[in-house]
One Martini backbone bead per residue (centre of mass of N, CA, C, O) as a GRO file, in nm:
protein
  110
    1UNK     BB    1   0.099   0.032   0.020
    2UNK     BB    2   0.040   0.402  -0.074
    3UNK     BB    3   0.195   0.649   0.065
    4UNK     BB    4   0.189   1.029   0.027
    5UNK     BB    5   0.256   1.216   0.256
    6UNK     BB    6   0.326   1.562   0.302
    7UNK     BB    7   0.459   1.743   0.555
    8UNK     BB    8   0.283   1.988   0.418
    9UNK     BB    9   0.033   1.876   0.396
   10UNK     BB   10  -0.347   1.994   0.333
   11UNK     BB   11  -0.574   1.908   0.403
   12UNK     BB   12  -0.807   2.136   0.367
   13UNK     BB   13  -0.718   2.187   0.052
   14UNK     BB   14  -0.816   1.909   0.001
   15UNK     BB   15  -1.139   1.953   0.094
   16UNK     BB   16  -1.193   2.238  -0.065
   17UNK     BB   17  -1.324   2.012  -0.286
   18UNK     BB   18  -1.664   1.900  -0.347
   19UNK     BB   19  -1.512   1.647  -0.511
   20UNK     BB   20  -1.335   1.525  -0.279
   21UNK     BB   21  -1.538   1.481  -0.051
   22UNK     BB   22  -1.713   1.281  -0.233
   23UNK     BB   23  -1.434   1.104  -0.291
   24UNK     BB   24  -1.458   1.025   0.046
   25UNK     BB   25  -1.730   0.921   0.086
   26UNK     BB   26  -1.703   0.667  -0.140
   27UNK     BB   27  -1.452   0.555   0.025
   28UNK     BB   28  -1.568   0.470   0.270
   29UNK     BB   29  -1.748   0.225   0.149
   30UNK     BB   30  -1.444   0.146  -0.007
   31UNK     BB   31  -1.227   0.018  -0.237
   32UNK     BB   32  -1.094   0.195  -0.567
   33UNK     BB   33  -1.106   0.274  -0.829
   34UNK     BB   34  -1.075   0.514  -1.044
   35UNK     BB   35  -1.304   0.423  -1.260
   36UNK     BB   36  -1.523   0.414  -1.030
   37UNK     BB   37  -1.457   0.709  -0.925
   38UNK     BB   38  -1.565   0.816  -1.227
   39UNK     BB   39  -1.848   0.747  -1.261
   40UNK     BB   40  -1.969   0.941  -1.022
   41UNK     BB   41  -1.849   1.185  -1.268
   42UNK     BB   42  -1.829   1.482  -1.452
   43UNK     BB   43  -1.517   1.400  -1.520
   44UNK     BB   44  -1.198   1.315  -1.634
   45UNK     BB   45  -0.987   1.079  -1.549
   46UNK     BB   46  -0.770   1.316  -1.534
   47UNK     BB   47  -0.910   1.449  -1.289
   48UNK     BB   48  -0.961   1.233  -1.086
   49UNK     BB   49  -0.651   1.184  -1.075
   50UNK     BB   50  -0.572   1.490  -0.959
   51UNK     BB   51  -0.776   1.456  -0.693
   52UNK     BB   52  -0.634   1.209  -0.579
   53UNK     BB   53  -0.342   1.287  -0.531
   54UNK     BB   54  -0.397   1.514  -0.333
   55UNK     BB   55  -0.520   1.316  -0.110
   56UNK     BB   56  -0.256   1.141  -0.130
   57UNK     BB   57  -0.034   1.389  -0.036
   58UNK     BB   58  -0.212   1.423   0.253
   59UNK     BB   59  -0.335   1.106   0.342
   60UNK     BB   60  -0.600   1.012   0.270
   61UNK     BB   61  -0.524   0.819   0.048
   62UNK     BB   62  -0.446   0.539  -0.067
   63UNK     BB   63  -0.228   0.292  -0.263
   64UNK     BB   64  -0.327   0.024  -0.475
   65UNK     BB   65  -0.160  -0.246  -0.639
   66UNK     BB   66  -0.321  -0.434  -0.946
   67UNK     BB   67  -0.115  -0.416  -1.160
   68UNK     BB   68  -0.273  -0.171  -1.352
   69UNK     BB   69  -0.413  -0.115  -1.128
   70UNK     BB   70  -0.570   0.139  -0.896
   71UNK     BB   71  -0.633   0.142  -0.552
   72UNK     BB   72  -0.840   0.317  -0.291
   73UNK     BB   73  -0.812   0.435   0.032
   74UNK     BB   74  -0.956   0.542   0.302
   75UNK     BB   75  -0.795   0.803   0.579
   76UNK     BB   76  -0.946   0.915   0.867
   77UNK     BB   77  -0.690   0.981   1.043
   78UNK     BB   78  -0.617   1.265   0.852
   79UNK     BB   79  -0.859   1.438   1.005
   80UNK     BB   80  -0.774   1.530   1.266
   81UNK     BB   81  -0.721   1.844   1.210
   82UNK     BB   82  -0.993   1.902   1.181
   83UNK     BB   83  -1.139   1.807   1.404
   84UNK     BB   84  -0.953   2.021   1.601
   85UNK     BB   85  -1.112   2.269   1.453
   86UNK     BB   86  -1.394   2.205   1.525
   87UNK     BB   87  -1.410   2.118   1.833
   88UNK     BB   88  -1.376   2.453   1.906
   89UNK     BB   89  -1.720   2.477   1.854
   90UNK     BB   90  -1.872   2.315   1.998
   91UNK     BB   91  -1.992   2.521   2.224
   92UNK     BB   92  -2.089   2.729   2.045
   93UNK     BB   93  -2.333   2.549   1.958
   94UNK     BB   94  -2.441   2.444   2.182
   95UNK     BB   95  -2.496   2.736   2.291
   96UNK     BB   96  -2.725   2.806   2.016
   97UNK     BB   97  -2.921   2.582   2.052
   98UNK     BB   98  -2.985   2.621   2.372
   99UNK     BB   99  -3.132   2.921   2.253
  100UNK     BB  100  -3.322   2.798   2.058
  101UNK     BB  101  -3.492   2.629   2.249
  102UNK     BB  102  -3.555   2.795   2.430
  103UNK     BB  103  -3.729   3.014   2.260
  104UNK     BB  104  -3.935   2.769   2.187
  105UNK     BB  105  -4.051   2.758   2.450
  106UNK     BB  106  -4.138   2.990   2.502
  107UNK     BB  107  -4.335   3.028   2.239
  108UNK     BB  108  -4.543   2.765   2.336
  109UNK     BB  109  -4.627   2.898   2.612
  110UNK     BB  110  -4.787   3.149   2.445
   0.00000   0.00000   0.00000
């Protein structure tokens, strides 16, 4: 199995475009060809293959080879840095809902 992460490698930068999120989404349920990972695209298997590049430079995607295949296997390990960054806003968010409850419950009595 072939990862290439790199010291550098950014993952934010990786998951920023909406294309590669899906393509980590469709890993998610398991490792696929290129070929497979581009039929649920509309767009050319030599972008399919630069997107996922991307991915496996962060090392969000591993790569195995299998002849002329390669197959990608998704990294959720790599998206540390990500969860790290979200779960700072986490106290954010339920204090945002649990006002927003009060403020529906108080509507219900009225």
């Amino acid at each position: 199995m072939v990862t290439t992460a790199t010291p550098d490698a950014d993952v934010f930068r990786a998951i920023s475009h909406p294309a590669r999120r899906d393509m980590l989404d469709l890993l998610s349920g398991g490792d696929r060809s290129v070929s497979a990972v581009a039929a649920h695209f509309e767009m050319s298997r030599p972008a399919v293959s630069q997107h996922l590049r991307i991915l496996l430079d962060a090392g969000l995607v591993s790569e195995q080879r299998h002849g002329r295949e390669r197959r990608y296997h998704f990294v959720p390990d790599q998206l540390g840095p990500v969860w790290d960054w979200i779960s700072r806003y986490e106290a954010f968010w339920k204090q945002r809902v649990d006002r927003l409850k009060q403020l529906l419950d108080e509507m219900d009595e009225e």
